[in-house]
C-alpha positions in Angstrom: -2.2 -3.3 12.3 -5.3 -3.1 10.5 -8.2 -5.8 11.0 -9.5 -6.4 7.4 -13.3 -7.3 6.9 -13.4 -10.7 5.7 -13.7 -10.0 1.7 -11.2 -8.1 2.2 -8.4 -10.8 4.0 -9.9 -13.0 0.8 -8.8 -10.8 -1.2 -5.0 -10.4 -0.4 -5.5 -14.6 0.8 -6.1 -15.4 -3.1 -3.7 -12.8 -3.8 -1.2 -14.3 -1.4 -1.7 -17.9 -2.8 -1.9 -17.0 -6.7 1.8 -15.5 -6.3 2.8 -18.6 -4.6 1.3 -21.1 -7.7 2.7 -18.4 -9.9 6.4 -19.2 -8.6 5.6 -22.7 -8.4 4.9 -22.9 -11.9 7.9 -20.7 -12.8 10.1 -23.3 -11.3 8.1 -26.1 -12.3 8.3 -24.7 -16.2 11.8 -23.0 -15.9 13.7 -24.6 -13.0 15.9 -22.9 -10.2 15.7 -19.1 -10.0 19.3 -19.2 -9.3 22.2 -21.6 -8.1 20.7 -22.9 -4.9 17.5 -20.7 -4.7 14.7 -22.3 -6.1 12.7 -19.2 -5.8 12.5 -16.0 -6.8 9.8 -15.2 -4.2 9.1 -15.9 -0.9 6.6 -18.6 -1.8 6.3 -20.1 2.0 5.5 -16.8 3.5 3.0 -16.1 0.8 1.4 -19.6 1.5 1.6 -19.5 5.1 0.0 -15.8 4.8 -3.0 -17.1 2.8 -3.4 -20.1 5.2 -3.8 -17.6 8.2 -5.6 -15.1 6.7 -8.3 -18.5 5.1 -8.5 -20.2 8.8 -9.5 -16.8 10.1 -12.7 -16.4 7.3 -13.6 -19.6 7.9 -13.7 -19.4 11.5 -14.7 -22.5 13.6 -16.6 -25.1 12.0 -20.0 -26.2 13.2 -18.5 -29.3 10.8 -15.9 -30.0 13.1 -15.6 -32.2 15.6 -13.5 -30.8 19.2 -10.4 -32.6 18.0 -10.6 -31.4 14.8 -11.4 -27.8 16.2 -8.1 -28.4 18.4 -6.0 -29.2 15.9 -7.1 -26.3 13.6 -6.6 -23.9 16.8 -3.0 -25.6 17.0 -2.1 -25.1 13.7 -3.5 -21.6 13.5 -1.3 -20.6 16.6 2.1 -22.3 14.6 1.2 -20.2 11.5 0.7 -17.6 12.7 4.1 -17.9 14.7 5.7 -18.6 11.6 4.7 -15.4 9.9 6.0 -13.8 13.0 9.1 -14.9 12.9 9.4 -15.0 9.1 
């Protein structure tokens, strides 16, 4: 797996998420894409992908308070769980 430099993970992050709001605003506009599938993209996995890939840029927070930096940590670690098992 390739680490990308952070411009770089921005790049496919906005990418990612602009996808996602694209297919959100598909089905907002023109409803289900078919029967019981809202979507015709993976608009989780995009999301989730973009969340990661944002958390990483942004590193830590000097903003942040321990808690906070927990529960960021936390959540990174379920993300990125997700994607792995997506």
């Amino acid at each position: 797996m390739t680490t990308l430099l952070p411009d770089e993970a921005a790049i496919v992050a906005a990418w990612s998420a602009s996808e996602a709001a694209t297919e959100l605003l598909r089905f907002a506009r023109e409803g289900r894409f078919s029967g019981n599938i809202p979507f015709s993209d993976d608009v989780v996995g995009k999301l989730a992908d973009a969340m990661l890939k944002v958390i990483d840029i942004e590193g830590p927070s000097p903003f942040l308070i321990a808690e906070e930096r927990e529960l960021l940590a936390a959540f990174r670690a379920h993300v990125a769980q997700f994607i792995e098992g997506w």
